[in-house]
N, C-alpha and C positions, 0 to 999 in steps of 0.2 A: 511443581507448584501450580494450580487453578487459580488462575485469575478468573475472577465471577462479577459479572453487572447486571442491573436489574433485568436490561436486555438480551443480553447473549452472556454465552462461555466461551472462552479459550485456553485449549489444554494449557498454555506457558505463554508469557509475555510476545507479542506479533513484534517483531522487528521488520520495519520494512523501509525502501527505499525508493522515491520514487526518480526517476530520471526522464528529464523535460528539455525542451531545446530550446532556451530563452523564453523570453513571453510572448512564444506563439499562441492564438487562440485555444488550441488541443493542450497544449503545455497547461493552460489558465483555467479549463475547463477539468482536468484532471488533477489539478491540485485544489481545487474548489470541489470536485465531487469525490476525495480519498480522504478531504478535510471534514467534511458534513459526515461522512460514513463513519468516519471513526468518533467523532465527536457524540452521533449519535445514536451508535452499537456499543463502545466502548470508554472505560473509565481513562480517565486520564495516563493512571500507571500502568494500563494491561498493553498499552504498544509505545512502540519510539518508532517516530516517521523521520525519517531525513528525505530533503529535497534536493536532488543536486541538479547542478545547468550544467549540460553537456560540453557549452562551449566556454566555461568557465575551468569545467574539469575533465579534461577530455581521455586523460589517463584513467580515471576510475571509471568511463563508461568502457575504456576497450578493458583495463580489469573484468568486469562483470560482461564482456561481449556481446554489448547493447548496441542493437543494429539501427530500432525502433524507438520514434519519441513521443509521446513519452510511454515508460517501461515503468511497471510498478513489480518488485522484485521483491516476494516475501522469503525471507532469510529463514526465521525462526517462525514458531516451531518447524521442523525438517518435516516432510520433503520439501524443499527448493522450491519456488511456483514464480513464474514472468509472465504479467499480465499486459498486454499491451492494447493502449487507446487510452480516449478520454473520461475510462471509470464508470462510464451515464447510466451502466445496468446494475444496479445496486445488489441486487439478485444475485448474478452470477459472480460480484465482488466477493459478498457478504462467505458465502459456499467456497471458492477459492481458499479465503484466507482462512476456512474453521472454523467460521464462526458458527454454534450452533444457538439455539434461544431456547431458554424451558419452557417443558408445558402444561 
């Protein structure tokens, strides 16, 4: 199923996850620019972001064997992709995750 917005496509709903190590600047800075990117490439229902704190949850970052904080870790659509830093290149976000834009 194609999820489609005015801006971009992507093949199937972006599940993604970002993992940050409390509210460190880089942590606050990566969830503020993963939150503008989707907000304004994507409709509300084409992704689900979860946020997790490392030291909140520190079983699910050695689950996903996150070394780096913060990690943004797109699940869906496959292949698997771990992006690490504070997101600031929109660019090479946008291309990571599939997104593509018509022309």
């Amino acid at each position: 199923m194609k999820q489609k917005t005015e801006q971009g496509v992507v093949q199937e709903k972006l599940v993604l996850q970002l993992y940050v190590s409390g509210m460190s600047q880089k942590s606050m800075e990566a969830i503020k620019n993963i939150k503008q990117l989707c907000s304004e490439h994507l409709k509300d229902d084409a992704y689900d972001l979860s946020i997790i704190d490392i030291y909140k949850h520190p079983e699910m970052a050695h689950e996903q064997q996150i070394v780096f904080s913060p990690s943004l870790i797109k699940k869906l659509p496959e292949p698997k992709k771990i992006l690490i830093g504070n997101l600031s290149n929109a660019e090479k976000v946008i291309k990571a995750l599939g997104i593509t834009f018509k022309e």
